[in-house]
N, C-alpha and C positions, 0 to 999 in steps of 0.2 A: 893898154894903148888903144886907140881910137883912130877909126878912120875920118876922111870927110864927113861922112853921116852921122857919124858917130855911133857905129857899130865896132864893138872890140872884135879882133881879130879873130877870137873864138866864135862867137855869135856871126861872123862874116862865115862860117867855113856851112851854117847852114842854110839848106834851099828853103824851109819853112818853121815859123817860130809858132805854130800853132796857139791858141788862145784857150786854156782849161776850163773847164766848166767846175762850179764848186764842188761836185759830189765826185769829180774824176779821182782816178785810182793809181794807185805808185806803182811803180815795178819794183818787188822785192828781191827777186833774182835771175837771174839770166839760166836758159832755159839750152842746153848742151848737148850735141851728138858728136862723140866721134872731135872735141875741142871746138868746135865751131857752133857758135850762138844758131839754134834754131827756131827759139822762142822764147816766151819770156812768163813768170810768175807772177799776176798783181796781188798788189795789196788783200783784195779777198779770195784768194788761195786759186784764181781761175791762171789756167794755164794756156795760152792764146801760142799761135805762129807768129814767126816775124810780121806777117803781110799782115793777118789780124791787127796784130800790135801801131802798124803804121795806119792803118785805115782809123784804129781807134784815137790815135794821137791827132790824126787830122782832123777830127770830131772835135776836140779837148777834151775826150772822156780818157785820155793819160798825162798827168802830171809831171813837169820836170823835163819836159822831151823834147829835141827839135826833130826834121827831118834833113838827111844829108843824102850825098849819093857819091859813089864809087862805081866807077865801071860801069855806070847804068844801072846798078843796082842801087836802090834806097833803103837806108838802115835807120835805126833811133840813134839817137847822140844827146848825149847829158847836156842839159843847158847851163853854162858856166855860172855858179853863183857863192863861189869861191870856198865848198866845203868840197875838200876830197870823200868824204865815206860815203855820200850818195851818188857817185859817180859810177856808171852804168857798169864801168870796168872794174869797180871795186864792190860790188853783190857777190852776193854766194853762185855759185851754178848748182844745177840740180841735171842729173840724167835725164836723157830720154827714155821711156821705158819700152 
């Protein structure tokens, strides 16, 4: 479903859709302390913080991401494109070490 603009309601809930650059890098899994995402795994095995992670996404050297915010905090959010398995929430975790 679509709003006026015609942004779906998912794609509404982000504050920025960033624009990727070709050589940008996925996130392969979500990066865990303690249950709570504090980082995150790309594509070539580098292991970044959330903040890294959004500083890169604004760049578009990260694929697949938008930017949202909660409490004034800013997180990555899957940008809807109707596959569950690459959804951020459905990656592996990995500990912190």
């Amino acid at each position: 479903m679509s709003n006026i603009t015609g942004r779906s309601l998912p794609m509404m809930a982000l504050d920025q859709i960033p624009t990727f650059k070709p050589d940008a890098k996925n996130i392969k899994a979500l990066v865990k302390n303690e249950g709570r995402v504090v980082g995150y795994q790309l594509s070539d095995n580098t292991i970044i913080s959330k903040d890294q992670a959004i500083a890169l996404a604004l760049n578009g050297d990260i694929k697949g991401v938008g930017i949202a915010h909660r409490k004034g905090s800013k997180y990555l959010k899957s940008l809807p494109d109707g596959l569950e398995s690459n959804n951020l929430s459905n990656l592996p975790s990995i500990s912190q070490k």
